[in-house]
N, C-alpha and C positions, 0 to 999 in steps of 0.2 A: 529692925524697923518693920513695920504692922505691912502688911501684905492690904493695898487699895482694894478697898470692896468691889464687888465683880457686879458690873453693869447690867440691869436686863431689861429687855423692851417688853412693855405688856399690853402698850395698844397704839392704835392705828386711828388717823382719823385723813379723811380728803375730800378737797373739793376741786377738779378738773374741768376741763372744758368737756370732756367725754360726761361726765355723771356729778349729781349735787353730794355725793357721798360714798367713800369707800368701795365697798361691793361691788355697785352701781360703775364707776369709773374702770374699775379691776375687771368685771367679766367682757365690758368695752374694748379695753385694751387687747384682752386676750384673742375675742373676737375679731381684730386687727382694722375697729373704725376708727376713722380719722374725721380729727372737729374741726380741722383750718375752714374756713370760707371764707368770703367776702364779706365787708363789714357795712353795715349797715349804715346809715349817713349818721346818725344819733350815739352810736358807738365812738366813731370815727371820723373829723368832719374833712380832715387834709391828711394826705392826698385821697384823689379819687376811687381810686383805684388798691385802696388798701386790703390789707386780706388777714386775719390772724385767729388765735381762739377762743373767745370768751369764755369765764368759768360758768357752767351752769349750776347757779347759784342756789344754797339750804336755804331753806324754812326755817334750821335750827337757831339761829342770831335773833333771827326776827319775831318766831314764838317765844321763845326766853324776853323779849322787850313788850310783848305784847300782856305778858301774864305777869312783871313788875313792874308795867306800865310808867317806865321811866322813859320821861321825855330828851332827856339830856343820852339816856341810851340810843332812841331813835334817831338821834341827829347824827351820833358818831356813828351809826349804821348805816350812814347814806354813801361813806366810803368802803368800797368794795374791798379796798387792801384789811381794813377791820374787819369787816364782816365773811369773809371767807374764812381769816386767821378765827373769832371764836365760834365758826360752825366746824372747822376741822378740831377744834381744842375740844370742842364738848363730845361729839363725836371718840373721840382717841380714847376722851374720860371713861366713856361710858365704854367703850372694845375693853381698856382694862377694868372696867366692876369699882372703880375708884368710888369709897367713899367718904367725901369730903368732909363729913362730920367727923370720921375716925383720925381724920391726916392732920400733924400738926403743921398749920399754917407758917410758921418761921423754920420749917424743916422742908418747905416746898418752894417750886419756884418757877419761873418760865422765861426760857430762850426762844426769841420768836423775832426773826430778824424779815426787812425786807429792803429792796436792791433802792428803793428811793423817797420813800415817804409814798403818803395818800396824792397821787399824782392826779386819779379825777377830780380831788379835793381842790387843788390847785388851779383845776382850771375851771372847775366850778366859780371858783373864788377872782377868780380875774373877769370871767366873765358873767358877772354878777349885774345884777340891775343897777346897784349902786354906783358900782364903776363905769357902766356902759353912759349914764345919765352924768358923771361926773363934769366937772366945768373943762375939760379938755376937749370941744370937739375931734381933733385930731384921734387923739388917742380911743375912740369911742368908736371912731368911723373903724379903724385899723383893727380893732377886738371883735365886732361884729363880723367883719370882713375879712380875713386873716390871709389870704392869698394875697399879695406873695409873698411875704411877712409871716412867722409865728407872733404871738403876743410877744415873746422875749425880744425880738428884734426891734418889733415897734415901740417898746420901751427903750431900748438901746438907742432907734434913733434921732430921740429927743432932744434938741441943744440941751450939750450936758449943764448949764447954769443951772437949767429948770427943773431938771432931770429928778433930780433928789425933792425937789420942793415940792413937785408934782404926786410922786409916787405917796408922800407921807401924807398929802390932802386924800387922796385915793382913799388911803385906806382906812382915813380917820371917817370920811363920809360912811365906811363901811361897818365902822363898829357899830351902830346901832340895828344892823342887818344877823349881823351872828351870833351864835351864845359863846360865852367865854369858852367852851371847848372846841372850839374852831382847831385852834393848834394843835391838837392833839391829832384829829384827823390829816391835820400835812407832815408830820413828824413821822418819821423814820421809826420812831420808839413805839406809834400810837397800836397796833395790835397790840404787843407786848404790854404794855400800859393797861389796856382794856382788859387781854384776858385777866393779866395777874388782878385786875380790882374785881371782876366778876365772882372769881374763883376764889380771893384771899390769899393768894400766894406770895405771902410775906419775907418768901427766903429770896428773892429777885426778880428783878424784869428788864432782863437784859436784851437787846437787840441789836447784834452783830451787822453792820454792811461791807459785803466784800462783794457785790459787784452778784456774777453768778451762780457763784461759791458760797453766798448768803445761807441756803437753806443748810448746806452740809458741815459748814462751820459755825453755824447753829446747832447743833444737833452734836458737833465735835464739844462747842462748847459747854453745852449742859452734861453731857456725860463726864468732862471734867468735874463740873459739882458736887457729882455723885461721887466720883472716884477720891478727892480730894477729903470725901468727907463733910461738906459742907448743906448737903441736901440728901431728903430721903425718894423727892420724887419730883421731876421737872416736867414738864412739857416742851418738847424744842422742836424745831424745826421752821417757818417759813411761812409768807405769805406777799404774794405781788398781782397789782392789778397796773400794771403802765400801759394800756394800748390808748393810747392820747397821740394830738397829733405831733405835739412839739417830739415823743419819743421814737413816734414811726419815721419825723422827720430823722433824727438824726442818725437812726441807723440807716437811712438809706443814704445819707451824707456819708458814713463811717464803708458803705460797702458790703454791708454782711445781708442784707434781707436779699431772701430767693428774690432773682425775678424774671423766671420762667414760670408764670402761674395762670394759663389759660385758665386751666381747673388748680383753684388753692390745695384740692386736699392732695395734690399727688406735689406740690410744689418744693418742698423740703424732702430732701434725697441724701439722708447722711449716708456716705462712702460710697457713695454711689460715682461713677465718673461724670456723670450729668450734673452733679451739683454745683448750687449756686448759694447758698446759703439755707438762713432760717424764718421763719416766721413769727410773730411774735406770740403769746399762749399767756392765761392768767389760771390763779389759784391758787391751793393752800395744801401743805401737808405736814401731819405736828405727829408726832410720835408720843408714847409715856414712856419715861423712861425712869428704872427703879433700882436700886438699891437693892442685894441681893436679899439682905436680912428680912428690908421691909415687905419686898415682894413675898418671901417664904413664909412671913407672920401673917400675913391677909390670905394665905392661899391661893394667887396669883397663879396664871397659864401663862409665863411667857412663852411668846412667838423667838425669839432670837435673844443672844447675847450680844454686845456691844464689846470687842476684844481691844481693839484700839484705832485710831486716827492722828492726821497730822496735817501739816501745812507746809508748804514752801513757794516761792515767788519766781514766777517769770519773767524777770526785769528789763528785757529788752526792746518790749514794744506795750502798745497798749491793749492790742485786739488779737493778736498771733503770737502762738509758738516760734520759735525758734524751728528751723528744717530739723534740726538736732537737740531734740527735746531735753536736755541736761537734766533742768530740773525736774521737770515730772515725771523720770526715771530713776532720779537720785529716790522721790518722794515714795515711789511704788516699790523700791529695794526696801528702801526705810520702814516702811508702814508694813511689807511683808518680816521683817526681820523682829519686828517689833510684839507682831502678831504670834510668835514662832512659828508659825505654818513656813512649811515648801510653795514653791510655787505651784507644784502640780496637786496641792490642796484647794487649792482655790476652784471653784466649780461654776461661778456665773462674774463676771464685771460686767457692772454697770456703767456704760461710757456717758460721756458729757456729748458726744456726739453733733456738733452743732450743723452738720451738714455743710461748713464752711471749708473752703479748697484745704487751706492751708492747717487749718487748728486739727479736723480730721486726720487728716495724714500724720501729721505729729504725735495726735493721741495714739494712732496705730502703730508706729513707731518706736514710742513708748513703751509700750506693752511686749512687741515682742525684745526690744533693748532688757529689761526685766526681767521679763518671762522667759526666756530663753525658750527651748523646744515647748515646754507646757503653756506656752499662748495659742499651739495649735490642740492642744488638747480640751480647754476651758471655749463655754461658750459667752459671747456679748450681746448686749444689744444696746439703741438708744432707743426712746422716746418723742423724740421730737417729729420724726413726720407724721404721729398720730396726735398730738397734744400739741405742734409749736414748743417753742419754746418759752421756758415758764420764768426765765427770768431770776430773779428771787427767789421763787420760790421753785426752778427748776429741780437744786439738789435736794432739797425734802421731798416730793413728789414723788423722784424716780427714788429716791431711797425708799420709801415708805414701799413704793411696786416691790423694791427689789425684796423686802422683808414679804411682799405675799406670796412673790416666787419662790421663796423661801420655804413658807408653810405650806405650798398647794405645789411643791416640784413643776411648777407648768412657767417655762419663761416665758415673758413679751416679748412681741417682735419688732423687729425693726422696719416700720413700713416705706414703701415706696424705692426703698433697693431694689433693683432689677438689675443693673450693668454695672458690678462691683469694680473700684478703681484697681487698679495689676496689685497696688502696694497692700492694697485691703482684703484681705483674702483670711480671714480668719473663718470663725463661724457668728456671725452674727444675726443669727435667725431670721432671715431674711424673710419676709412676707407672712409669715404664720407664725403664730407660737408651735412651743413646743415641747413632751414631759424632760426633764429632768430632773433627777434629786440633787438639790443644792444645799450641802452642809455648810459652806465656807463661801462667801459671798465678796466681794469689794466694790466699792459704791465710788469714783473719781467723779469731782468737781471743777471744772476751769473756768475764769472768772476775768471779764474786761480788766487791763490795768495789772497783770500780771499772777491772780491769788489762783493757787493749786490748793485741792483738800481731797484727800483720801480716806476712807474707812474701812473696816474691814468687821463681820460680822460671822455668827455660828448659828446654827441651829441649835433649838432644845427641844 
């Protein structure tokens, strides 16, 4: 049996709350700023008192629409979850020297998932002139007004007779307000959709949702393409923009948003004993990823090899680990075993980190259950008290860091650690970056709802 083609990543693209672009976000990071703040009422309109971190958004999306002057492109650029996904895709293109005229389009393809659809699209779309002016005063007063009510409740509390009869006048008032591509921008698929038509990548356009495991089992799942034989060059990875109120609502329902947040940026404290949770963070991070053959024929500079990845499910809750992480210890044996590496090969993990009581301790847990003594040897870090959390696009994000950790030995730190918990006592770069040479990398994912996803990565 033919020995699977060997994986290699040859670019990079991002768009953070830290920076509109790669570099830009990367020497942020390292510089240890943090983007949480307070949100703006036009951002955010419920609750008041919200805090999280906007992507600071390319020019790339919107130059690209502005010089094929496609109107139907500017519309679908009005949602952020699209337009972050192809300013990180072109971006990535261009880190790998891709040139699209040379690449056959049914031998290419893009994994590009995100954790919910075009969520500002959605409430864009609810709260629309059309609807507002609809023959329901009730419902009109309740969308303007949304306290104490989301829109979804005040739809819910309709006599249900009406209920159905209501919402299908809604939206029929509304069709003459949108262009037929409307759906695309609330759809789950609609990055993916987008780039693969920008680009002609005719080998697929696949959009994975697992919750906050979306970006890395995106990125698991396009390297399967490769590896399968089935594509010479994908784009995967991720894009999310949820800071809405219906989502801010419901994780403060659910229990996980910090909320010790005099000052937002020091609010998210992963492993920290102080911590309270997370924040919420938007943006995009898409990787290329190539085909050994095809990278060698173009004369390609990869950054990293892609060695292998996996999955497994935490089936016993919807938002926490288990005190006794099973599975994402079975996941981290697996994925090292798989890899052939030892444990004491591994020189950087990248944790999921969410700064929540329970999922942190477990991740930490994890690792040394795995790791055995070489968890104190390898260094960690998260993300998230400098960025929030990114949601969707969380694990392509810190993935993509971890590949520049990679190329530049200099890890990210973990900010706003100060009083590390007794259990959490590794090295997790606490407050600063810091040099190390990273040959052998591991990237964990953990996702609402139970989804684990691991990777594991080399240097070239």
């Amino acid at each position: 049996m033919p020995r699977p083609p060997r994986v290699l990543i040859t670019g990079v693209g991002l768009v953070t709350p830290l920076g509109a672009d790669r570099e830009s976000s990367w020497q942020e990071l390292l510089a240890g700023e943090r983007a949480i703040r307070r949100l703006l009422h036009d951002e955010a309109s419920w609750p008041a008192d919200a805090a999280g971190a906007p992507a600071i958004a390319s020019d790339r999306a919107r130059q690209f629409a502005e010089s094929s002057n496609d109107s139907e492109l500017f519309w679908l650029l009005h949602e952020p979850a699209i337009t972050h996904a192809v300013s990180a895709s072109f971006e990535a293109a261009e880190h790998a020297a891709l040139d699209w005229q040379e690449i056959e389009p049914s031998r290419s393809a893009c994994v590009i998932g995100t954790s919910k659809g075009g969520v500002h699209s959605w409430f864009e779309t609810l709260r629309s002139r059309s609807i507002l002016q609809s023959r329901n005063g009730d419902l009109g007063t309740t969308l303007r007004n949304p306290e104490p009510m989301t829109p979804c409740a005040a739809s819910a509390s309709l006599d249900e007779s009406h209920r159905l009869e209501e919402l299908a006048s809604l939206f029929a008032a509304s069709q003459e307000e949108f262009p037929a591509a409307s759906w695309i921008r609330l759809a789950a698929s609609g990055p993916a959709s987008v780039v693969a038509s920008l680009l002609n990548l005719q080998g697929g356009a696949l959009a994975p949702v697992t919750a906050c495991a979306t970006g890395l089992s995106s990125i698991l799942r396009g390297a399967d393409l490769i590896r399968h034989g089935e594509c010479d060059v994908v784009l995967a990875g991720s894009s999310d923009a949820s800071i809405s109120p219906a989502v801010l609502a419901s994780f403060r329902k659910l229990g996980v948003l910090a909320d010790r947040h005099e000052d937002p940026s020091t609010a998210v404290k992963p492993f920290d004993r102080n911590r309270s949770g997370f924040l919420i963070g938007e943006g995009a991070g898409i990787v290329v990823l190539e085909s050994e053959a095809h990278a060698t024929a173009r004369g390609a500079k990869p950054i990293a090899e892609w060695l292998t990845g996996g999955m497994a499910c935490e089936a016993s809750g919807i938002t926490q680990l288990q005190k006794d992480p099973e599975a994402l210890t079975w996941l981290i044996r697996d994925v090292l075993r798989r890899s052939g590496l030892a444990a004491g090969e591994i020189d950087y993990v990248s944790l999921h980190g969410t700064a929540t009581k329970a999922n942190d301790l477990a991740e930490v847990r994890a690792i040394k259950a795995a790791f055995g003594p070489a968890a104190y040897e390898l260094s960690a870090s998260s993300l998230k008290g400098a960025i929030g959390h990114l949601l969707g696009s969380a694990g392509s994000v810190e993935f993509a860091a971890t590949l520049l950790a990679m190329r530049d030995s200099q890890l990210p730190p973990t900010m706003n650690l100060t009083d590390p918990d007794d259990e959490c006592d590794l090295d997790f770069v606490a407050g600063k970056s810091k040099p190390r040479e990273v040959t052998h990398a591991m990237k964990l994912s953990l996702g609402f709802g139970g989804h684990l996803v691991a990777g594991v990565i080399r240097k070239l």
